[in-house]
NUKOLSE-610057 format. One line per 4 residues: number of its first residue (from 1); their letters; for each residue x, y, z of N, C-alpha, C. Coordinates in pm, 1 decimal. Atoms other than C-alpha are relative to their C-alpha. Last residue first. Layout:
// NUKOLSE-610057
NUM) a) X/Y/Z/X/Y/Z/X/Y/Z; ...
This chain:
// NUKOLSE-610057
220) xxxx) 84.2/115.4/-117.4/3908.3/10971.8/4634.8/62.2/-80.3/44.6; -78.9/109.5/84.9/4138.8/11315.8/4466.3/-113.3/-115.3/111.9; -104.6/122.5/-40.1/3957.6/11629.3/4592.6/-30.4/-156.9/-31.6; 25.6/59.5/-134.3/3857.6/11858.6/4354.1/69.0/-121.5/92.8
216) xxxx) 91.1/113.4/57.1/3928.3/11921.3/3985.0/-60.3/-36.1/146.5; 76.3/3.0/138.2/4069.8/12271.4/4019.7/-115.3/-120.3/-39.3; 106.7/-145.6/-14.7/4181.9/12310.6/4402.2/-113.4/32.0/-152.5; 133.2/-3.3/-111.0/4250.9/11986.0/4411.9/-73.0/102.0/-39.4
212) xxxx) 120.0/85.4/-5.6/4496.6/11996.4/4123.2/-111.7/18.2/58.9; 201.7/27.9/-123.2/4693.6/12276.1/4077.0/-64.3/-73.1/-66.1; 102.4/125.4/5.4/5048.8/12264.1/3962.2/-102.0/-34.9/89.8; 56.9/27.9/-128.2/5222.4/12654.4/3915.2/-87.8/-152.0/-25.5
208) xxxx) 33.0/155.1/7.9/5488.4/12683.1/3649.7/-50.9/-2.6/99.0; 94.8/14.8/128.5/5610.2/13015.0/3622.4/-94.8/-78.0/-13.4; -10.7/109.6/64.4/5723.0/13103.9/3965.7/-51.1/22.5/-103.7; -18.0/-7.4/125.3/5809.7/13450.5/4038.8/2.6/-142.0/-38.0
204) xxxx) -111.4/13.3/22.9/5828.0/13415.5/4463.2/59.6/-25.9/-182.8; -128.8/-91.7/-49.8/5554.1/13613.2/4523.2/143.1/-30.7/-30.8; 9.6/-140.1/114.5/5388.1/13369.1/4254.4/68.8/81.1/80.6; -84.3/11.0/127.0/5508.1/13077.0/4462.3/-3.4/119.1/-84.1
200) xxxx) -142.4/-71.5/-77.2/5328.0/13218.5/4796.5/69.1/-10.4/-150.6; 28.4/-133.3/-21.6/4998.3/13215.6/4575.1/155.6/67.4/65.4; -66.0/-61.8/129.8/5076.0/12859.6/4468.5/-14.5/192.0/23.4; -119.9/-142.8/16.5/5081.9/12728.1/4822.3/26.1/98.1/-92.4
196) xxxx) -38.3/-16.7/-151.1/4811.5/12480.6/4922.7/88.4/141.5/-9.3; 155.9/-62.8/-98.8/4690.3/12395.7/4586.1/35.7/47.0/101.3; 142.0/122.1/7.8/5060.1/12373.5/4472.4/-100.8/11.9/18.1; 153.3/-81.2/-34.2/5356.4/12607.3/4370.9/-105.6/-135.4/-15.7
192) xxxx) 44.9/7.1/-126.0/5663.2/12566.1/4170.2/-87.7/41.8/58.7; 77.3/69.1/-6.4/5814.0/12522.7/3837.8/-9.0/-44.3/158.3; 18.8/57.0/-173.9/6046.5/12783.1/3798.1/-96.6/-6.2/-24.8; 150.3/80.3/-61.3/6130.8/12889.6/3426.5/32.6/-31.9/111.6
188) xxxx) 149.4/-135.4/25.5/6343.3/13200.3/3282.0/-71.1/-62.8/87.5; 73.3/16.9/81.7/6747.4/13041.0/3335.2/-121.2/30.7/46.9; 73.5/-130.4/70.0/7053.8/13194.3/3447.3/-109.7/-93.9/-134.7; -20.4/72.7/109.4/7244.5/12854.7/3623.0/-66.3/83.4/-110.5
184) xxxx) -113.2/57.0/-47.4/7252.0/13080.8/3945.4/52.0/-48.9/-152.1; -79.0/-116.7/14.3/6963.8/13306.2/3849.4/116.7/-88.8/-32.7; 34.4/-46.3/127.3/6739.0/12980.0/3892.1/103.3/118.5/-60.4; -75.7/149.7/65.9/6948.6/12860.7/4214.6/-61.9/61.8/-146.9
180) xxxx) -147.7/-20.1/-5.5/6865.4/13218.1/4339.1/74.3/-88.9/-65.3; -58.7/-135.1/107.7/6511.6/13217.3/4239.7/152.4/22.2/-23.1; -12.6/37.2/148.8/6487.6/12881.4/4416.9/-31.6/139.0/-124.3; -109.5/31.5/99.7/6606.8/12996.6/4711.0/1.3/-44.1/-119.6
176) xxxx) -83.8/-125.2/-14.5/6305.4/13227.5/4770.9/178.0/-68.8/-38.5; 42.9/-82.7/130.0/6091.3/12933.4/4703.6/105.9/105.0/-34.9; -56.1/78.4/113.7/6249.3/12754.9/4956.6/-51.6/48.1/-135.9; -208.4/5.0/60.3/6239.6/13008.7/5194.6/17.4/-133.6/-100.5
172) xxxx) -29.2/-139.5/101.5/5834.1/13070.7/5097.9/202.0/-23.8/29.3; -56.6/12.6/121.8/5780.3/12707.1/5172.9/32.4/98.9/-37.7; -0.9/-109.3/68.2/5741.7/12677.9/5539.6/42.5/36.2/-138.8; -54.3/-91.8/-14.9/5784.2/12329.3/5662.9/-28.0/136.8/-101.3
168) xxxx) -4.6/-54.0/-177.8/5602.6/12049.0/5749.1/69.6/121.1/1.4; 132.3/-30.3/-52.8/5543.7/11953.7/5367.5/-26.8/54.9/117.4; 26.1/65.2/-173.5/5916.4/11976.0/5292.4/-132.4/23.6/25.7; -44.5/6.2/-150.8/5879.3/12154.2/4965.7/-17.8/-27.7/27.0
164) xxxx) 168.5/19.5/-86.8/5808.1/12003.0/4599.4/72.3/34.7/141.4; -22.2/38.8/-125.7/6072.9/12215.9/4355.9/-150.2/-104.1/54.0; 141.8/65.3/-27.1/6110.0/12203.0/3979.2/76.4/-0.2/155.4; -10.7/120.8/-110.1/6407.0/12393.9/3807.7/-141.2/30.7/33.1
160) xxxx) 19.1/-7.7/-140.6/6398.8/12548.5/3453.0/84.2/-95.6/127.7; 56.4/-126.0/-7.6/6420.4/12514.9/3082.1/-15.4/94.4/147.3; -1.2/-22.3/-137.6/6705.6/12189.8/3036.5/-100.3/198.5/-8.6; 56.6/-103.5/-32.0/6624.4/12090.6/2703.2/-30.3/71.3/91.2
156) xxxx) 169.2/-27.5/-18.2/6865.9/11836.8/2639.0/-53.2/116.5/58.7; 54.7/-99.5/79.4/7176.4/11837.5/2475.2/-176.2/-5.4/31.9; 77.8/99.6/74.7/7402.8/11569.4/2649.6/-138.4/71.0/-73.9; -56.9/60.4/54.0/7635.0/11822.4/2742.9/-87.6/-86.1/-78.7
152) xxxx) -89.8/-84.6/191.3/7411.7/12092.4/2822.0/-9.7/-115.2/-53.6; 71.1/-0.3/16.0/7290.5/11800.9/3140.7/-32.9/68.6/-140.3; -16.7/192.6/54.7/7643.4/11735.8/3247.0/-142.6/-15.7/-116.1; -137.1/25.9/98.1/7670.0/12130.7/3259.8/-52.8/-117.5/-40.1
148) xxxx) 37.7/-5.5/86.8/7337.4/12079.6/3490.9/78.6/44.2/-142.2; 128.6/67.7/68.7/7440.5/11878.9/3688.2/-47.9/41.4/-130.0; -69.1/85.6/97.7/7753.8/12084.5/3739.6/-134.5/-122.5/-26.9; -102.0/-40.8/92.7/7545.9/12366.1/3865.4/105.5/-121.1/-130.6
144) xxxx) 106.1/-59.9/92.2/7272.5/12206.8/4070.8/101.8/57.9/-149.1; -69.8/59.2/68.6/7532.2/11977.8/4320.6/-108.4/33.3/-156.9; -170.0/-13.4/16.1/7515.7/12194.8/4582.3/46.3/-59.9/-121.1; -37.4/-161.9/113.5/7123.8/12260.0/4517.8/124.9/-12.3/-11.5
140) xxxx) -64.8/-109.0/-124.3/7107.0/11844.3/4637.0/21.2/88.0/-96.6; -168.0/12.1/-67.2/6927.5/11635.6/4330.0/-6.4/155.4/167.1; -79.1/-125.8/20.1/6584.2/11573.2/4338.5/147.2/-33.1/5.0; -93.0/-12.8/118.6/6336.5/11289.7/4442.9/105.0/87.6/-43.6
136) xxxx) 55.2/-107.7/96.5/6132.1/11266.4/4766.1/136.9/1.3/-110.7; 111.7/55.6/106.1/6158.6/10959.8/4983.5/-47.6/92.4/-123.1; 6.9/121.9/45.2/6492.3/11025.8/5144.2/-34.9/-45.8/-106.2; 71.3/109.9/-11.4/6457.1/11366.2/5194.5/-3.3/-83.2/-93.5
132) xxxx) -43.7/126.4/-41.6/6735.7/11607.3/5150.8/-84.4/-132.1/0.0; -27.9/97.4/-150.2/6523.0/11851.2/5276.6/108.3/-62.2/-44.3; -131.6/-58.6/-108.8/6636.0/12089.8/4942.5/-46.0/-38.0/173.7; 85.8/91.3/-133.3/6521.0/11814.8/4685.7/134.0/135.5/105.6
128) xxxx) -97.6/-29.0/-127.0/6586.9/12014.8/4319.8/-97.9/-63.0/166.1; 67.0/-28.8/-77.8/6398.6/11892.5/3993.6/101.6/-8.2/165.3; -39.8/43.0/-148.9/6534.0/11984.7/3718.0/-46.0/-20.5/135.9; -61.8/-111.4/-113.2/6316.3/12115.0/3437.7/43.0/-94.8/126.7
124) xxxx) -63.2/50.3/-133.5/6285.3/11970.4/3084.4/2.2/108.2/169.5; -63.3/-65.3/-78.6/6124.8/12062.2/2786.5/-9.3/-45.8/115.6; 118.6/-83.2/-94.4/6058.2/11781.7/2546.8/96.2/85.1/101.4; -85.3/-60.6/-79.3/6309.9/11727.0/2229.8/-106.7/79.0/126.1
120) xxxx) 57.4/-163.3/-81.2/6158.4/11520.7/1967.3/81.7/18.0/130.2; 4.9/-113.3/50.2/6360.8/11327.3/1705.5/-118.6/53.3/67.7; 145.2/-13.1/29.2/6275.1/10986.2/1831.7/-45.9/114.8/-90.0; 59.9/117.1/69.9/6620.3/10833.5/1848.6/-142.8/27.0/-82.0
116) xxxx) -113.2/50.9/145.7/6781.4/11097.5/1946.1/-104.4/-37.5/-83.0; 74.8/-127.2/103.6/6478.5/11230.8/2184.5/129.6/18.4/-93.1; 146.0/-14.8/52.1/6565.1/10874.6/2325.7/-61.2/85.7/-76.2; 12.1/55.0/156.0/6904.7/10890.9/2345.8/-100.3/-33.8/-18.4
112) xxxx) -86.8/-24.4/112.7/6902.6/11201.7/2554.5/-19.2/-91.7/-143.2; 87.6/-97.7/63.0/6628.8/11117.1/2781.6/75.8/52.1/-104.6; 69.0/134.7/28.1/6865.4/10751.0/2875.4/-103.7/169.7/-77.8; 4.3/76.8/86.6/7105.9/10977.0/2987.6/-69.7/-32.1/-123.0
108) xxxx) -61.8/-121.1/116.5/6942.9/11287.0/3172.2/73.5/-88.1/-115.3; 102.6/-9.2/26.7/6807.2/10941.1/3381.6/-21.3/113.4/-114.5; 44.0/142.7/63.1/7130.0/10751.5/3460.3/-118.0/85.8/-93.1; -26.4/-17.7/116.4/7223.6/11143.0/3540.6/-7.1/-112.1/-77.9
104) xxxx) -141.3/79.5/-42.1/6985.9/11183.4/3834.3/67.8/-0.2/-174.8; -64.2/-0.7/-149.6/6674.0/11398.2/3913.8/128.2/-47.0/2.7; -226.8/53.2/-15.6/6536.5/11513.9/3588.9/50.7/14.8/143.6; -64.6/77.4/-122.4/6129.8/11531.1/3750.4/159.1/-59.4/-11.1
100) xxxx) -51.5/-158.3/-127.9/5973.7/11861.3/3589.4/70.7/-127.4/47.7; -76.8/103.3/-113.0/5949.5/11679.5/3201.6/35.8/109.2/90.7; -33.9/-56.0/-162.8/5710.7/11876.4/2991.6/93.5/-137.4/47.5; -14.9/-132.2/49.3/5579.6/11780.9/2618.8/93.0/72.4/104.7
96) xxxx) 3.3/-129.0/-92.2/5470.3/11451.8/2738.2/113.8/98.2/-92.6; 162.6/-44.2/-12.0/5340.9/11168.5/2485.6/11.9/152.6/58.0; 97.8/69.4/135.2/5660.6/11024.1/2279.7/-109.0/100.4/84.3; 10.2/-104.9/85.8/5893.9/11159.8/2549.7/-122.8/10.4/-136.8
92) xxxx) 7.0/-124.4/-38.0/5736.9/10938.1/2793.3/81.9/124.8/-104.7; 82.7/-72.1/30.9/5752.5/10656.5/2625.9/-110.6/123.9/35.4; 10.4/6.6/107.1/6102.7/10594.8/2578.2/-154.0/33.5/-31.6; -29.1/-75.9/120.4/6129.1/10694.7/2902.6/-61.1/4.8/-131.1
88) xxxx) 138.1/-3.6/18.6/5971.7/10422.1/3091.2/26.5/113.7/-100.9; 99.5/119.5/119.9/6253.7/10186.0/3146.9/-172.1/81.2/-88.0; -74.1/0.4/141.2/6437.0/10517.2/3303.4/-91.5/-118.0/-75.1; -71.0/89.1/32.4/6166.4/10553.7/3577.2/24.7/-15.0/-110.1
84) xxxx) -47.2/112.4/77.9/6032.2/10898.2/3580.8/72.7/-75.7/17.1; -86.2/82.0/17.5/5871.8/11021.5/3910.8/57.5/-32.4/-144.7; -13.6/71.7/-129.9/5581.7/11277.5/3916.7/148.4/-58.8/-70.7; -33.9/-31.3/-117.8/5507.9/11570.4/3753.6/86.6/-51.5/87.3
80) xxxx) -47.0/89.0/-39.3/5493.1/11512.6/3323.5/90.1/29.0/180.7; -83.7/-7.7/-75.0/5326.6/11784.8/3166.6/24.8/-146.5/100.5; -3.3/99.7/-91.8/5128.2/11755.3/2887.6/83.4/-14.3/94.2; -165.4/-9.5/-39.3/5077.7/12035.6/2642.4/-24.0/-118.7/172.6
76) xxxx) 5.4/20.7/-101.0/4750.1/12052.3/2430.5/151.5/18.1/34.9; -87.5/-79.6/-73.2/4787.2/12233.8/2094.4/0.9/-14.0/207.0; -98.7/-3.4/22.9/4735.7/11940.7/1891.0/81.3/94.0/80.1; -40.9/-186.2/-68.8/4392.9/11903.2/2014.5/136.8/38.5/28.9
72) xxxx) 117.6/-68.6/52.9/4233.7/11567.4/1844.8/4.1/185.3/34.7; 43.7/-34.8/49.9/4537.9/11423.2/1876.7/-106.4/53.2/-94.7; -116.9/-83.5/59.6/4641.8/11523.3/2210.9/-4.7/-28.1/-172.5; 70.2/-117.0/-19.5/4248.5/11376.9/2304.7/148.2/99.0/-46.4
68) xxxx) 84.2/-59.7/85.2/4367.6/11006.3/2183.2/-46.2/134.6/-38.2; -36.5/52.1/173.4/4663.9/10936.8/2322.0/-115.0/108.2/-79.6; -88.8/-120.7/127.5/4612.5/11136.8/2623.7/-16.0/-57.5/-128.8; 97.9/-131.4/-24.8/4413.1/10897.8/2894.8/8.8/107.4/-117.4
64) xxxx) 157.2/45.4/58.9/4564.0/10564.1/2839.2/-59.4/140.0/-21.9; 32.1/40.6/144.7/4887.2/10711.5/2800.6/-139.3/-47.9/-54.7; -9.2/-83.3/121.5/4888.0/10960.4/3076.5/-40.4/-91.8/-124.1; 69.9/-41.9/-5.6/4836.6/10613.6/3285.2/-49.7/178.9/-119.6
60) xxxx) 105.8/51.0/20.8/5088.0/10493.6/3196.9/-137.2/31.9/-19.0; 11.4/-20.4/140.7/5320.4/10771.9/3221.1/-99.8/-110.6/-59.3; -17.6/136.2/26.9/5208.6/10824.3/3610.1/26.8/11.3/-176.3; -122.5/67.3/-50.3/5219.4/11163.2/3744.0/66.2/-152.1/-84.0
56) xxxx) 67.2/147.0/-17.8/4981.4/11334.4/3529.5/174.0/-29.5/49.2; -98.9/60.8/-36.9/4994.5/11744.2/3458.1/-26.7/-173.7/43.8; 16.3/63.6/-83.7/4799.7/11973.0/3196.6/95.2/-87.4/88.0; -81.2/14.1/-80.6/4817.4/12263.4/3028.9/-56.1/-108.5/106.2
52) xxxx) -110.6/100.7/36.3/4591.2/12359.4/2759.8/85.3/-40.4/74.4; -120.8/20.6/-166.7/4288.1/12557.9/2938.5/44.6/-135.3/-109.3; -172.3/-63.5/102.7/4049.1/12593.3/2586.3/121.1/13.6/105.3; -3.0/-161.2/-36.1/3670.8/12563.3/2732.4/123.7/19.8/-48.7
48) xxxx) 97.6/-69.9/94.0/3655.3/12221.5/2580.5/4.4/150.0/32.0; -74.2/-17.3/150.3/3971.2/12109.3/2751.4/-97.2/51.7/-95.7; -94.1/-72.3/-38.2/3812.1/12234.3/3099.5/87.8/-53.4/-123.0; 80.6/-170.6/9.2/3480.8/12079.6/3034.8/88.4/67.1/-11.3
44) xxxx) 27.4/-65.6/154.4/3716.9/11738.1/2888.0/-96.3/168.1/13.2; -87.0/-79.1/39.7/3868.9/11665.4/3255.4/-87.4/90.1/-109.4; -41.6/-142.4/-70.3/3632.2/11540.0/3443.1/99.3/46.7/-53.5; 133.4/-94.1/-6.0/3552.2/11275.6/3130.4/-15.6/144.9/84.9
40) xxxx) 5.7/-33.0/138.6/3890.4/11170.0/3086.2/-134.9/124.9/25.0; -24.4/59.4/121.3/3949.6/11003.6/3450.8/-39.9/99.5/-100.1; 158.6/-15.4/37.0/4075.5/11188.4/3756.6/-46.3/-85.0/-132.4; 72.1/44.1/-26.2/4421.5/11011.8/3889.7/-153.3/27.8/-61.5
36) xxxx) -0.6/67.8/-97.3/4633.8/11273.9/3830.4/-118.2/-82.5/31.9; 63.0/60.2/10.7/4474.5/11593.4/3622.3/-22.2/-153.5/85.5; -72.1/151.5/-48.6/4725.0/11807.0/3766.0/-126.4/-80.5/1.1; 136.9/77.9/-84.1/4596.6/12154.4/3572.8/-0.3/-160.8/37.5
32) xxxx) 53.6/190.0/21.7/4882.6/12311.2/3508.2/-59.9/-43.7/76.7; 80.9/58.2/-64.5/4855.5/12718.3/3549.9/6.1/-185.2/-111.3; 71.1/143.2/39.8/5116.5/12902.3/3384.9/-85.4/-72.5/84.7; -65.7/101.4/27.0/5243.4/13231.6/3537.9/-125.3/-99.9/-70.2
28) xxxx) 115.0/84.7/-122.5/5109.5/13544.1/3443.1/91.5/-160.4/-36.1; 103.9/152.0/30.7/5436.2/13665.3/3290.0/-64.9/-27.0/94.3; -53.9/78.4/84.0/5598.3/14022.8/3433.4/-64.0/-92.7/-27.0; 100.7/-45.0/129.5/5381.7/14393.5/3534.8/101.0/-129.8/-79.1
24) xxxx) -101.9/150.4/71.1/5479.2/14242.9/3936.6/-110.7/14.7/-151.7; -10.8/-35.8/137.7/5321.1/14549.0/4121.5/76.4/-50.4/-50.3; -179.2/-20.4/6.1/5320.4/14295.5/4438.3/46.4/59.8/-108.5; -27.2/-18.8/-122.1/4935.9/14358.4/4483.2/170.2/24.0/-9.2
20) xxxx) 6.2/-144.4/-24.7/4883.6/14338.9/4110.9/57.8/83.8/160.3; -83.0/-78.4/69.6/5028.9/14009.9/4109.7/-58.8/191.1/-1.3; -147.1/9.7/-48.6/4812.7/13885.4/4354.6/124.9/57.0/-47.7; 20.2/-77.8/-118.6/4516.2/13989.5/4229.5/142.6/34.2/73.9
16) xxxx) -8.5/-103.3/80.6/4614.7/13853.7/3880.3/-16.8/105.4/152.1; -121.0/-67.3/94.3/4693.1/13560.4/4075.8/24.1/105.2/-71.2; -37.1/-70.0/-139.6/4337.6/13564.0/4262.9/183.2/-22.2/-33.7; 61.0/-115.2/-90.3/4153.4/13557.6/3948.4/75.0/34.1/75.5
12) xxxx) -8.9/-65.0/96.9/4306.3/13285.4/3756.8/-7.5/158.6/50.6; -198.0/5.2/3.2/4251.3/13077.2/4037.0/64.5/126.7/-74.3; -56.7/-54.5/-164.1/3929.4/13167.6/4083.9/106.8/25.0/-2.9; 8.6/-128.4/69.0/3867.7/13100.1/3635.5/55.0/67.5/164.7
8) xxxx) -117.6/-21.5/72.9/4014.2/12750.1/3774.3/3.7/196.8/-81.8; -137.0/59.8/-47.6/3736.2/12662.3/4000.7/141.7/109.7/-94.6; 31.8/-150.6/-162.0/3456.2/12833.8/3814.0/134.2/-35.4/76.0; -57.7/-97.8/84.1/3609.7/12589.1/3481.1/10.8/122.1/81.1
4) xxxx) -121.1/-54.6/-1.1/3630.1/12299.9/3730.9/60.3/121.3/-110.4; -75.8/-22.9/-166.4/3268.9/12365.3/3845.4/165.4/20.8/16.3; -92.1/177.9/-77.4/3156.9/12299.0/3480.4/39.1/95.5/113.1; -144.7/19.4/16.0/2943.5/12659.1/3371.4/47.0/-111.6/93.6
């Protein structure tokens, strides 16, 4: 058996563990497998074994990599992690299935008249910045509510929120507010949890956990 199928069956493993521990009888969460950087070939043991869920920061890159293998396996699902720049849209709904990074409303825009234009409608999840930091993406939670009104309005598929915590800092309180911000705007998905943390995330009912390392190994 491929290493990232032992890998990922662990995973698999110590969530069900985990959930039993916190008698939590609700959705195993999702496991996306943050492909990122690896090329085609480390991936395909783990699309041949039947794991659909994957994540790629870059839409370029997704494109070289996806075109072909989404259709040869219609029921893949492509998740889209990192950054979107608006110029890139147009072909990012075309490939990804997932959007976790709506951060601004130039950008809830421009995804609107695109899955006009294109007639598809990918699911969306907000992605909330609760440092504040600079270099990291998100809106402020204060401003989570009417965002996402603005966000109705223009009729996109808002399913969730997306967190990445402060790396220096303790993630279970930000997890723990993001049930509350989820409640807040009363919706099912939270997209949170990394190699490093996804175990706290499941205490905290994420759906959406994104493991890389721990599945494909580390990045070179």
């Amino acid at each position: 058996m491929h290493n990232t199928i032992q890998n990922l069956l662990s995973i698999q493993a110590s969530i069900k563990s985990k959930l039993l521990e916190l008698n939590d009888r609700g959705k195993i969460p999702k496991i996306i497998a943050v492909s990122k950087t690896f090329k085609i070939d480390h991936i395909l043991p783990l699309i041949k074994y039947g794991h659909l869920d994957y994540g790629e920061n870059k839409v370029q890159e997704a494109i070289e990599k996806w075109i072909d293998v989404k259709e040869e396996n219609e029921n893949i699902k492509l998740h889209l992690i990192g950054k979107l720049q608006t110029n890139k849209v147009k072909f990012a709904v075309k490939i990804f299935d997932y959007i976790h990074s709506l951060d601004n409303e130039k950008l809830a825009k421009k995804i609107s008249d695109e899955q006009e234009k294109q007639n598809v409608k990918p699911k969306v999840f907000i992605q909330i910045n609760f440092g504040n930091e600079s270099q990291k993406s998100g809106i402020n939670k204060e401003n989570l509510l009417d965002f996402y009104n603005f966000c109705r309005d223009l009729k996109l598929n808002i399913i969730g929120i997306m967190c990445i915590p402060p790396f220096d800092e303790e993630p279970t309180k930000f997890f723990s507010q993001m049930n509350v911000l989820k409640q807040k705007i009363n919706l099912n998905e939270l997209s949170m949890g990394m190699s490093s943390d996804y175990l706290k995330a499941v205490e905290f009912k994420s759906t959406y956990l994104r493991i890389g390392s721990n599945i494909f190994g580390q990045r070179g």
